[in-house]
C-alpha positions as CSV (number, residue, x, y, z in Angstrom):
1,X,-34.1,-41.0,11.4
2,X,-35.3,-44.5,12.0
3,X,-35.8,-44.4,15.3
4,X,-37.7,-41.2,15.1
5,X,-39.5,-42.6,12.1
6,X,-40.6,-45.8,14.0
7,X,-42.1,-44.1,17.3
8,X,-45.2,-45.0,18.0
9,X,-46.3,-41.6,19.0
10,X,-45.0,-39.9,16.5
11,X,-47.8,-38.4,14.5
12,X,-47.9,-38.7,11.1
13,X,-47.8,-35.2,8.5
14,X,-50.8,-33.6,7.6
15,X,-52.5,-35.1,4.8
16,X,-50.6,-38.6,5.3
17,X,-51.7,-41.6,5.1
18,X,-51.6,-43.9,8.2
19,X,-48.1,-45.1,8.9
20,X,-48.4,-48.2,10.2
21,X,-47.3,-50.4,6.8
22,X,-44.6,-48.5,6.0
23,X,-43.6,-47.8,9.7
24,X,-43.5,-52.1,10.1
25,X,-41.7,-52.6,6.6
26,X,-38.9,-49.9,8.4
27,X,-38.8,-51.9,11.5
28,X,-38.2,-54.8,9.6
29,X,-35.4,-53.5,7.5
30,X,-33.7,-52.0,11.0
31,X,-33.6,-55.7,12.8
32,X,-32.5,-57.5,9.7
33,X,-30.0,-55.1,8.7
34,X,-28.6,-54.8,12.7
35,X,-28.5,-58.7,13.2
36,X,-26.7,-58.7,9.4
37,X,-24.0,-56.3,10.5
38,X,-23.9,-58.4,13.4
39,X,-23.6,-61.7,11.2
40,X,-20.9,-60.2,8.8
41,X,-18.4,-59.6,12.1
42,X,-19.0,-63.0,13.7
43,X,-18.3,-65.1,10.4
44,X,-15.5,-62.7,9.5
45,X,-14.0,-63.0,12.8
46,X,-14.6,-66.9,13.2
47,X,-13.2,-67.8,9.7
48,X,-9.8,-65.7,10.9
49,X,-9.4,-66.6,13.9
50,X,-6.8,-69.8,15.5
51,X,-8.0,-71.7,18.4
52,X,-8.3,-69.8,21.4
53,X,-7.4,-71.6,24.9
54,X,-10.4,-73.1,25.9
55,X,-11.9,-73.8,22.1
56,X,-9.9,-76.7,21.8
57,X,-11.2,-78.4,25.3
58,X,-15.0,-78.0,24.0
59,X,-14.6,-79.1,20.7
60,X,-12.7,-82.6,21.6
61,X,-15.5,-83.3,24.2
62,X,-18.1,-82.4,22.0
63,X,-16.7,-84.7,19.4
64,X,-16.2,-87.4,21.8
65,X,-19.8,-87.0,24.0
66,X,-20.7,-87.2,20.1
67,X,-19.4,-89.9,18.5
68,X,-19.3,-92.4,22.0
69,X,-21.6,-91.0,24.5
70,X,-20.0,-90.3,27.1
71,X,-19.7,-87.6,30.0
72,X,-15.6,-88.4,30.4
73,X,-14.3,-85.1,29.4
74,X,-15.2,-81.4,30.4
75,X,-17.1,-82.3,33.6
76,X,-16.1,-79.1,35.3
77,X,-19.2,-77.7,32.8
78,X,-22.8,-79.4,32.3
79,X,-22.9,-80.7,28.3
80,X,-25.8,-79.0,26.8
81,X,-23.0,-75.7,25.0
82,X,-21.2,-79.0,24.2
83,X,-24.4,-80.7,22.4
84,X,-24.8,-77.2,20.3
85,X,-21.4,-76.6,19.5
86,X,-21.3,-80.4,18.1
87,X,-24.9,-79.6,16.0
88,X,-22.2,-78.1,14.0
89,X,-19.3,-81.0,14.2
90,X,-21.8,-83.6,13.4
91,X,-21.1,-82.5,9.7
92,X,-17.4,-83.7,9.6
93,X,-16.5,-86.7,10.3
94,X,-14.2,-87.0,13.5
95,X,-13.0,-90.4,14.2
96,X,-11.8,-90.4,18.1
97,X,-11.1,-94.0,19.5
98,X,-13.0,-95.1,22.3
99,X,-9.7,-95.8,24.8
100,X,-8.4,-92.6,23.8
101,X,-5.8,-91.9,27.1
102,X,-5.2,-88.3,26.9
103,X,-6.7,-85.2,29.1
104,X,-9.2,-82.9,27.8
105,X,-6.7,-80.7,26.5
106,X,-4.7,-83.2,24.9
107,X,-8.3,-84.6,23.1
108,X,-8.6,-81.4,21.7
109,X,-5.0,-81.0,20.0
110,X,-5.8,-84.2,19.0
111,X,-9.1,-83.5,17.4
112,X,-7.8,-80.4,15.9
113,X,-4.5,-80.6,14.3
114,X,-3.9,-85.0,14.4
115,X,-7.4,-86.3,13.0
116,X,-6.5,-85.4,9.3
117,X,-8.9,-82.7,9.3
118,X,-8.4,-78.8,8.3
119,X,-8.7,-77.2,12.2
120,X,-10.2,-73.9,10.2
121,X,-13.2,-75.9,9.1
122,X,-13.7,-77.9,12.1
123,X,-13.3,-74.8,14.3
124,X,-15.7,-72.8,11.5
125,X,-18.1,-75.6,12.2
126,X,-18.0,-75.8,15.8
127,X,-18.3,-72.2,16.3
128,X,-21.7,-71.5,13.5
129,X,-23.8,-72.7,15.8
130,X,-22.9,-70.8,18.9
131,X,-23.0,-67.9,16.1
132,X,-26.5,-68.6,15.6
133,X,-27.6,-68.7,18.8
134,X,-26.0,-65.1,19.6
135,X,-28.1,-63.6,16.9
136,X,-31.1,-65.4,18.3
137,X,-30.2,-63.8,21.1
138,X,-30.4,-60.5,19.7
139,X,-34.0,-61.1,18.5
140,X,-35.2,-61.9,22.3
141,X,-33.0,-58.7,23.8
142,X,-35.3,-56.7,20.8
143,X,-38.8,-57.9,22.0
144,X,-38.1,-57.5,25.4
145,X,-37.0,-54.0,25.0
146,X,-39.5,-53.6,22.3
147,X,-42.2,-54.9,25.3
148,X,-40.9,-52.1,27.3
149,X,-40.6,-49.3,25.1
150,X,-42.3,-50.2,21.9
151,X,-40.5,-50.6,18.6
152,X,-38.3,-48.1,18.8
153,X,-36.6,-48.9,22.1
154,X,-36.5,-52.4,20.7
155,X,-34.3,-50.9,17.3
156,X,-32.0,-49.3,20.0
157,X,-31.2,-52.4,22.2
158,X,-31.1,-54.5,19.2
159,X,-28.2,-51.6,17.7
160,X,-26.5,-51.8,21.0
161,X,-26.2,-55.4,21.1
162,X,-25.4,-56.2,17.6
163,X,-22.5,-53.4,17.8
164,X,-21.2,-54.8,21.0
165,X,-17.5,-55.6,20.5
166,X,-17.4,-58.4,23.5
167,X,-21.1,-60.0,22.2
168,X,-19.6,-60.1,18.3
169,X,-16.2,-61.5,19.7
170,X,-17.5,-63.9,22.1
171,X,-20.6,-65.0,20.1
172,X,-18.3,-66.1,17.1
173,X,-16.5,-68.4,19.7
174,X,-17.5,-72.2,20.3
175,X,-17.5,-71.2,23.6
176,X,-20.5,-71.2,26.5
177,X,-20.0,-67.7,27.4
178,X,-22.7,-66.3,25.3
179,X,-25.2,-69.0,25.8
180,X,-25.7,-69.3,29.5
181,X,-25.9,-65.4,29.6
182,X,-28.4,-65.4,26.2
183,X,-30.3,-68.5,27.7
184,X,-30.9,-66.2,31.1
185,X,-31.9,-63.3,29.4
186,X,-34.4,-65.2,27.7
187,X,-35.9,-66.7,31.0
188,X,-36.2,-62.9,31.8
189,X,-38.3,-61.9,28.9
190,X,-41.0,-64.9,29.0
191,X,-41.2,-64.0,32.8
192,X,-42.0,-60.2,32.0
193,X,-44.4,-61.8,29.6
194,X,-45.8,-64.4,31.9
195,X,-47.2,-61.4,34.1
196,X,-50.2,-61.2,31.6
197,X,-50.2,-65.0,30.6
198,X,-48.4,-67.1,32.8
199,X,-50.0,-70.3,31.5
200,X,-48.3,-69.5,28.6
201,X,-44.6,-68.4,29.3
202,X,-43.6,-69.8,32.4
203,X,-43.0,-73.6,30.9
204,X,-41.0,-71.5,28.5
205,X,-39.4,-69.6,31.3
206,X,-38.1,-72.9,32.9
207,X,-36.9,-74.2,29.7
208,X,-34.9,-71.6,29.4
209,X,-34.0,-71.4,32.6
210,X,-33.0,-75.1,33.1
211,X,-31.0,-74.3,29.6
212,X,-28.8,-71.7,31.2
213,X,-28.1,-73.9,34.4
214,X,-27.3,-77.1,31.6
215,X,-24.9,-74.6,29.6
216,X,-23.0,-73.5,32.8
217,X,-22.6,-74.0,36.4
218,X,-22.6,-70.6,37.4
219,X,-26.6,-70.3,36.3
220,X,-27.0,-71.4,39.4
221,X,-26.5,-68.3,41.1
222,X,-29.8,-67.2,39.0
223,X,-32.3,-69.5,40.0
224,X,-33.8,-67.8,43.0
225,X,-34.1,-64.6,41.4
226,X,-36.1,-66.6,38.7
227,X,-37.9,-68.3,40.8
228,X,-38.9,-65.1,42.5
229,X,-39.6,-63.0,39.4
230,X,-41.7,-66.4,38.7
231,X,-44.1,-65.4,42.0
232,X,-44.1,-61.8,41.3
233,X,-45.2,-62.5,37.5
234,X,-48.3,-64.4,39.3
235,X,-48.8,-62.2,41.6
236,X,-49.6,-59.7,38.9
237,X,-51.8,-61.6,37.0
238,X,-55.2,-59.6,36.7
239,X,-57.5,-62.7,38.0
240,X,-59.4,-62.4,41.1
241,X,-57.5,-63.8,44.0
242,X,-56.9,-63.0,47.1
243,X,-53.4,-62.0,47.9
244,X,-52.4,-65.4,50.3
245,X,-53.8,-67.3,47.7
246,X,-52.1,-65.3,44.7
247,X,-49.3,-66.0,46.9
248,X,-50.0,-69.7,47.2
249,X,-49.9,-70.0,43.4
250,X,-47.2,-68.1,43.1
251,X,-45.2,-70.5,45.2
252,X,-46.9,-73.2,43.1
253,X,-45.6,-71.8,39.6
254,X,-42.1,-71.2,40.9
255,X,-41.9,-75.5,42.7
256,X,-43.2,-76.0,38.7
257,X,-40.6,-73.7,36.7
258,X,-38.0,-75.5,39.1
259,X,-38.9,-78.9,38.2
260,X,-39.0,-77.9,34.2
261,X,-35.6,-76.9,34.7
262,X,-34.2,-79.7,36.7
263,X,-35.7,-82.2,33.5
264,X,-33.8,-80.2,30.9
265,X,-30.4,-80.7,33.1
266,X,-31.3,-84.3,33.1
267,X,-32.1,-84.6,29.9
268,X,-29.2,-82.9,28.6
269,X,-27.0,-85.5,30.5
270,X,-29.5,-88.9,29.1
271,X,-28.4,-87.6,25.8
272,X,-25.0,-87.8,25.6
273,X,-25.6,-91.2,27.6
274,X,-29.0,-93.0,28.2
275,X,-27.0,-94.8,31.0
276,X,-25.7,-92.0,32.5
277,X,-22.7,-93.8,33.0
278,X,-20.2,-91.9,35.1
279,X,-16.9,-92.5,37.3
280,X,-15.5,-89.3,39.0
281,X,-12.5,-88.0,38.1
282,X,-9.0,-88.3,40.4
283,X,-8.5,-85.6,43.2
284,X,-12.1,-83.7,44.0
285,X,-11.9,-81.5,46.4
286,X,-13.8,-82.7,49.4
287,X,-17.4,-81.1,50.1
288,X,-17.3,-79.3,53.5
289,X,-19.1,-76.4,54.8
290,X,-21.6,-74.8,53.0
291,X,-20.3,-76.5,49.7
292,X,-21.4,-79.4,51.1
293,X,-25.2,-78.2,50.3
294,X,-24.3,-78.8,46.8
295,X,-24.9,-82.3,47.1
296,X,-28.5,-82.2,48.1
297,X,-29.3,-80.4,45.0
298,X,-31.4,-82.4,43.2
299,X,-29.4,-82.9,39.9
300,X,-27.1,-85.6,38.2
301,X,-24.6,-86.8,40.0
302,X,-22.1,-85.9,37.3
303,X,-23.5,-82.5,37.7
304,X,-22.9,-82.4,41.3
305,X,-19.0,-83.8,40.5
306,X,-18.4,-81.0,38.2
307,X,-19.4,-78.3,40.7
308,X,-16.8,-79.9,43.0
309,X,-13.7,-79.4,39.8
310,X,-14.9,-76.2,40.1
311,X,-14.9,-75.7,43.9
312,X,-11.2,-76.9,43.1
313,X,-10.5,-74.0,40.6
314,X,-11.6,-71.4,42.7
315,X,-9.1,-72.7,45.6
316,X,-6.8,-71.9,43.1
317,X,-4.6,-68.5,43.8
318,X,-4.9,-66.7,40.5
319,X,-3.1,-63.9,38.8
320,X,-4.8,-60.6,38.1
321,X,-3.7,-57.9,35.9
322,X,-5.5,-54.8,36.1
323,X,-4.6,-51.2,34.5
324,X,-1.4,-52.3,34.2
325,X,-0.7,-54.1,37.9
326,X,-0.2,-57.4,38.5
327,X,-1.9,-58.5,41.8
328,X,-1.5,-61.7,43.2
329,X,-5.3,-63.2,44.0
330,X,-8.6,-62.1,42.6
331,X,-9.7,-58.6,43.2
332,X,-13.4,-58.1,44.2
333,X,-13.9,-54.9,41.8
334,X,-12.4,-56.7,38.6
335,X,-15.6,-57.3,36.3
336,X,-16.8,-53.3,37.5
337,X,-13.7,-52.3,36.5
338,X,-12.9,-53.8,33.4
339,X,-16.7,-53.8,32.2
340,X,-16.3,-49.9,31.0
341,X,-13.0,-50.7,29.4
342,X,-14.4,-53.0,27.2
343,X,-17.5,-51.1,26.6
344,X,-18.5,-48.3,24.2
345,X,-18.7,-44.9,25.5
346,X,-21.7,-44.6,23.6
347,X,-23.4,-47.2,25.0
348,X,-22.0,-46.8,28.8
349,X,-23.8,-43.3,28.8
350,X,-27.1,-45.4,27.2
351,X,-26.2,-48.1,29.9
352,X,-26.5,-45.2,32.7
353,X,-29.2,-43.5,31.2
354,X,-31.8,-46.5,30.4
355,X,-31.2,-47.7,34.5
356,X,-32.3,-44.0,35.8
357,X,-34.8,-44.5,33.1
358,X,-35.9,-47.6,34.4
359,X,-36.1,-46.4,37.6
360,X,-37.9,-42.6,37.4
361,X,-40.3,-43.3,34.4
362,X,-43.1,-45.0,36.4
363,X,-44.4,-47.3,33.3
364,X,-41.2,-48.5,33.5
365,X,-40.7,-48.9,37.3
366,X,-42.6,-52.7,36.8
367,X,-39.4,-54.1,34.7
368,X,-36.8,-53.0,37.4
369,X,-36.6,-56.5,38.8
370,X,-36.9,-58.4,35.6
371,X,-33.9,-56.5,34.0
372,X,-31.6,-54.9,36.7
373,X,-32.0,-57.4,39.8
374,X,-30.9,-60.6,37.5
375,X,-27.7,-58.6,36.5
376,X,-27.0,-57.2,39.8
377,X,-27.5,-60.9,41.4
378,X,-25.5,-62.8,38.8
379,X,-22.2,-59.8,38.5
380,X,-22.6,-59.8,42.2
381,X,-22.0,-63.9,42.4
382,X,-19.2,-63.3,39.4
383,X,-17.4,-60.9,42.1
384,X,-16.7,-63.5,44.0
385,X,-15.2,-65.9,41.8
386,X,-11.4,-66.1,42.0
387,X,-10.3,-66.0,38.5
388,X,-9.9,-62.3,37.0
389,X,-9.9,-64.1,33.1
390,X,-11.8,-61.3,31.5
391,X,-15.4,-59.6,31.1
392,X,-16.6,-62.9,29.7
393,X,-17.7,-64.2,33.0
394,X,-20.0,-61.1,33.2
395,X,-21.3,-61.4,29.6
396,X,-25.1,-60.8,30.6
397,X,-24.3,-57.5,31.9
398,X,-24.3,-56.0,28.7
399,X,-27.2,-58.4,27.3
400,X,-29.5,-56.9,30.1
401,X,-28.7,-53.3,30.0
402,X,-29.1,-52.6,26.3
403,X,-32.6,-54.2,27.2
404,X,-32.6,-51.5,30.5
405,X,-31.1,-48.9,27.7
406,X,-34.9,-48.8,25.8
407,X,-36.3,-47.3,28.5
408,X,-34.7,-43.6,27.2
409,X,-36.8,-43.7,24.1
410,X,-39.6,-43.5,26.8
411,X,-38.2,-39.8,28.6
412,X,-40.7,-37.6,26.8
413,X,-37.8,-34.8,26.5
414,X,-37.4,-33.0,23.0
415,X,-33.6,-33.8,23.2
416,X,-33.8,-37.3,24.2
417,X,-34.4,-38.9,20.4
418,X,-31.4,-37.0,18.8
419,X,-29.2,-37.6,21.9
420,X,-30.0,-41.3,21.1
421,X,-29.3,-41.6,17.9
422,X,-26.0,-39.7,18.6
423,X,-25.0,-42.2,21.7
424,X,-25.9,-45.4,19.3
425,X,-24.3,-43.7,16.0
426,X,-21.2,-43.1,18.2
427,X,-21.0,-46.6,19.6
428,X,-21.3,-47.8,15.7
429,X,-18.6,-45.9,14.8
430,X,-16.8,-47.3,17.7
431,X,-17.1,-50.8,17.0
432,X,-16.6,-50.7,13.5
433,X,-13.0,-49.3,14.4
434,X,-12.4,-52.4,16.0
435,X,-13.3,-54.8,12.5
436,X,-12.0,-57.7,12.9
437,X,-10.3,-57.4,16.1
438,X,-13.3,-57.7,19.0
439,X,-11.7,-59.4,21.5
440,X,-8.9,-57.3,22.5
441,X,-11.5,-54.2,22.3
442,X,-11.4,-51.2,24.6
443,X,-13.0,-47.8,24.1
444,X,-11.5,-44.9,23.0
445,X,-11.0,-43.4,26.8
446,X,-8.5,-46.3,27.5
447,X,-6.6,-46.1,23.8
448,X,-9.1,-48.1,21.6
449,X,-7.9,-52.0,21.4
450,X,-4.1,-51.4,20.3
451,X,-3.8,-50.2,23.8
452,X,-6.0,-52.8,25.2
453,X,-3.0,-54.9,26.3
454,X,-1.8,-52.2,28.9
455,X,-5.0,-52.0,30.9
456,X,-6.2,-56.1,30.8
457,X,-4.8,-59.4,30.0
458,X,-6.3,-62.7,29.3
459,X,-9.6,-63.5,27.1
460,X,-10.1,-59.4,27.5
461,X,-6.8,-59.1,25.0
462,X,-5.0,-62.2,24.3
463,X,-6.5,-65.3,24.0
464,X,-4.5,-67.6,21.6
465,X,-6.8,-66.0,18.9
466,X,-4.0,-64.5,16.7
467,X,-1.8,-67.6,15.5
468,X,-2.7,-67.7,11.8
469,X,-2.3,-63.9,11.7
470,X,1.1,-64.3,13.0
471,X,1.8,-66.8,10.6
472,X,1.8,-64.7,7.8
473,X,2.9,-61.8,9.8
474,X,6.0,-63.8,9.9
475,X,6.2,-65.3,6.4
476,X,5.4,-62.1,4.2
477,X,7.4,-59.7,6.5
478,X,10.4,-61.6,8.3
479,X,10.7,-64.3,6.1
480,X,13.8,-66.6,6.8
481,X,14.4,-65.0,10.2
482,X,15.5,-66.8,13.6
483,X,12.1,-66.8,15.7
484,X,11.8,-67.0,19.5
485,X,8.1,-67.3,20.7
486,X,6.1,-67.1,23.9
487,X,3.2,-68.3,22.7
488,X,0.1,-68.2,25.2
489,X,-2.8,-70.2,23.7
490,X,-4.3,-73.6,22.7
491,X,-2.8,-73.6,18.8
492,X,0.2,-75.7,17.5
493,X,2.7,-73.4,15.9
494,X,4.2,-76.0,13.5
495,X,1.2,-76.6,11.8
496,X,1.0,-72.7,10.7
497,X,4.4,-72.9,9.1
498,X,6.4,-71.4,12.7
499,X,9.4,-72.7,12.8
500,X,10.1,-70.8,16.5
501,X,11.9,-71.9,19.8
502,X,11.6,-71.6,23.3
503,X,13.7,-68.4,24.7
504,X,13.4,-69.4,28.1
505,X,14.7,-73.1,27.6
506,X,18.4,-71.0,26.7
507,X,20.4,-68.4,28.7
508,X,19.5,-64.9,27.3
509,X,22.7,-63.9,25.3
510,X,21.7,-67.1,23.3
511,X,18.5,-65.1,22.4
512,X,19.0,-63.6,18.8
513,X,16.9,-62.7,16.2
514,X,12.9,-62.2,16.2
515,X,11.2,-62.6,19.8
516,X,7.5,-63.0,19.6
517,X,5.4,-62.5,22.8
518,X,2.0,-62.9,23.5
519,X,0.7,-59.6,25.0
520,X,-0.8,-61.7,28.4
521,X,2.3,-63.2,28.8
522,X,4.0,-60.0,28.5
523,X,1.8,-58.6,31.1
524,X,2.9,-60.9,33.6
525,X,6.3,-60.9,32.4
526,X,8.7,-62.1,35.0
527,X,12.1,-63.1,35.9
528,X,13.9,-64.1,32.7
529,X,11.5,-63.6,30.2
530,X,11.2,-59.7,31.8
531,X,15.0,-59.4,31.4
532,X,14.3,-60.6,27.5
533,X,12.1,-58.4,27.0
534,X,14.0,-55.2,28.8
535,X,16.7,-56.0,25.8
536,X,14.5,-56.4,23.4
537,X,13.4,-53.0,20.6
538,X,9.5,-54.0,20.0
539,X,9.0,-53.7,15.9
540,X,6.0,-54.8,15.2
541,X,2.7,-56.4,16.9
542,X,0.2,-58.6,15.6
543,X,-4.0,-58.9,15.9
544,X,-3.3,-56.2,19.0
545,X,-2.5,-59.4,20.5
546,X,1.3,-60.3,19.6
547,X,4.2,-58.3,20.0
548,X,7.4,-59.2,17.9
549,X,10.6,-57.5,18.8
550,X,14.2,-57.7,17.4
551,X,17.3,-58.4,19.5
552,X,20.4,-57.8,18.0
């Protein structure tokens, strides 16, 4: 077993030769065979997938911060996941005119499906990068579990997160999900590192800190646990100091990381333009009460506008759907609800097992706050928000507790190696079920992803991703047929060969032939679209996403 094989304690057989070449080749061949795996879904996944909803909104103002430097579009997020995802579109050539009148979300039909380019390739393109960056991220949840609990710990958070179902679906989008939560994670580890050399990590630490915070708005919610993991790392640093002036330093290191992090925000804006050139959009939402503390953060004023579109989303009233209840509002227990849905059983039980792990094994006791307190803070700050859209918003909880998982290769229990290797083999087998359908995932407790659809809606199911797939659903199976669609997603039928209508634009006993649903709108189905659908004898469904059904 390789994660036997690779132990450091594990003694080697009488009469062997030292391990430790053969024992680094092996660790070698693990990582880059996990992060391949990992690879093969995300490329297979992003070259099949349509737009999903907000896909479309990034690439057009990534093309357009591109091509005319300007902060017009998107403000509601800060542009650095705009800059990566267009490292990728600067390779086609995009032409968007300057005076271009439309919202963001007509920029990015326009982008996709009217610039005379193939949307497959400029999707492809926009989403490699955000691909590459996930399986960076892998490498930095390895060494930090590897820094806990040596090489083989590292081999079984690195399995964990390259066989996660929401990292591979998420990480294949052009989307700023898996970036702000992979950019946190990172300040993390160089602040567990910083503890023995802080000269050395902490800069690093508030790159990647100002990163996360520059990618999206809700980083923000990080920064003080940073910025106290940044005095505790000094704190611990074996130089002789007393403890009010280990403290003073401390203080010091963390005003320091701060101000790293506030550049890279700045600078991220200066790129897109040196001028920084910026009128606020139409109807903010007024800054009162405590929101109004916002605007004394130190940080572009763009910045500070795009908090206040958000402040105007989460006045919003939302709709939730939760094991199969539509609830009007958000509900406070949604992300710890749906987060073991989505999840492997396999690595839930590693999940539980690393954080008592983490917690009883005393040379692990130290990492408690650099792993558990950032993704207890930041799910506790997601709680709040008022949109139940899916387990994306909590994306670094499973980024942080594959790292807190390590920590059971450290139980010195005769069982605990073979009880690993079964939990990780179990998860593999789990998430390779699922090839290529990631994002409508859910373990095999709640029906595996077919039955996803019954438990969760949204970006957990049924995110526009499954337009293509319908496409030739519709042509090799029900070709010629009269098609009624409920589409919910970003993607233009017409240009994938649907010739559908609107069912809800006619009176019911009008409705004849195929009718095509997306699976979030039937969750919410209402009024007449529920009466079409009482009458209607489902036949078929499509990505686990789409349900077609024939009326007579």
């Amino acid at each position: 077993m390789i994660i036997e094989a690779i132990r450091e304690d594990v003694p080697p057989p009488d009469g062997a030769r030292p391990p430790g070449r053969w024992r680094r080749w092996l660790l070698a061949f693990a990582v880059v065979a996990l992060l391949a795996e990992m690879a093969i879904a995300m490329v297979t996944t992003a070259v099949e997938q349509t737009p999903t909803i907000d896909e479309p909104v990034y690439v057009g103002a990534a093309v357009f911060s591109l091509e005319h430097h300007s902060l017009r579009y998107n403000p509601e997020h800060p542009p650095l996941g705009k800059l990566l995802i267009a490292t990728g579109l600067a390779f086609a050539d995009v032409p968007v005119d300057a005076g271009f009148a439309g919202d963001q979300t007509r920029l990015g039909r326009y982008v996709l499906y009217e610039s005379g380019h193939d949307p497959g390739r400029l999707l492809l393109l926009a989403r490699l990068p955000v691909i590459v960056l996930t399986l960076l991220f892998g490498l930095v949840v390895f060494a930090f579990a590897r820094d806990l609990a040596g090489p083989a710990g590292g081999v079984v958070a690195l399995a964990l997160y390259a066989l996660s179902p929401d990292l591979i679906a998420h990480g294949s989008l052009a989307t700023l999900d898996v970036p702000v939560a992979g950019f946190l994670v990172t300040s993390a580890w160089l602040l567990w590192r910083a503890r023995e050399r802080p000269g050395r990590y902490l800069p690093f630490a508030g790159l990647a800190l100002g990163a996360a915070v520059a990618t999206k708005m809700s980083a923000l919610a990080a920064v003080p646990v940073v910025l106290l993991l940044v005095v505790l790392s000094v704190r611990h640093t074996r130089r002789p100091q007393r403890t009010f002036r280990r403290l003073g330093t401390g203080v010091a290191a963390a005003a320091g990381v701060a101000l790293i992090a506030i550049a890279v925000v700045w600078i991220s804006y200066l790129v897109v333009d040196p001028r920084l050139r910026w009128a606020p959009p139409p109807g903010l939402p007024p800054s009162e009460g405590l929101r109004a503390l916002a605007g004394l953060l130190p940080l572009p004023e763009p910045y500070l506008d795009g908090m206040r579109v958000q402040f105007g989303f989460e006045d919003q009233v939302w709709t939730t759907f939760l094991f199969g209840s539509v609830h009007v509002g958000a509900l406070w227990y949604y992300l710890p609800a749906a987060l073991p849905v989505k999840t492997p059983l396999g690595t839930l039980a590693l999940w539980v097992a690393g954080v008592v792990a983490l917690v009883a094994v005393p040379r692990l006791r130290p990492a408690v706050p650099y792993v558990l307190l950032p993704a207890a803070v930041l799910l506790a700050a997601a709680m709040t928000g008022s949109r139940d859209l899916g387990v994306r918003y909590a994306l670094f909880v499973p980024m942080f507790l594959v790292i807190a998982a390590a920590g059971v290769v450290a139980v010195r229990r005769r069982w605990a190696p073979v009880a690993v290797v079964a939990l990780v083999a179990f998860t593999a087998v789990s998430s390779l079920r699922a090839f290529p359908y990631y994002l409508p995932y859910s373990n095999e407790a709640f029906g595996g992803p077919e039955q996803t659809h019954r438990q969760l809606h949204d970006s957990n199911v049924d995110w526009g991703q499954d337009l293509g797939r319908l496409a030739d659903r519709l042509r090799q199976h029900y070709p010629g047929e009269r098609v009624w669609l409920v589409y919910k997603g970003s993607g233009v039928p017409s240009y994938y060969g649907i010739d559908a209508a609107d069912p809800l634009a006619v009176p019911p006993d009008a409705v004849h032939g195929l009718l095509v649903v997306s699976d979030s709108a039937i969750a919410k189905a209402d009024g007449r679209l529920a009466e079409l659908l009482r009458t209607t004898t489902p036949i078929d469904e499509v990505g686990h996403s789409i349900t077609i059904g024939r009326r007579p």
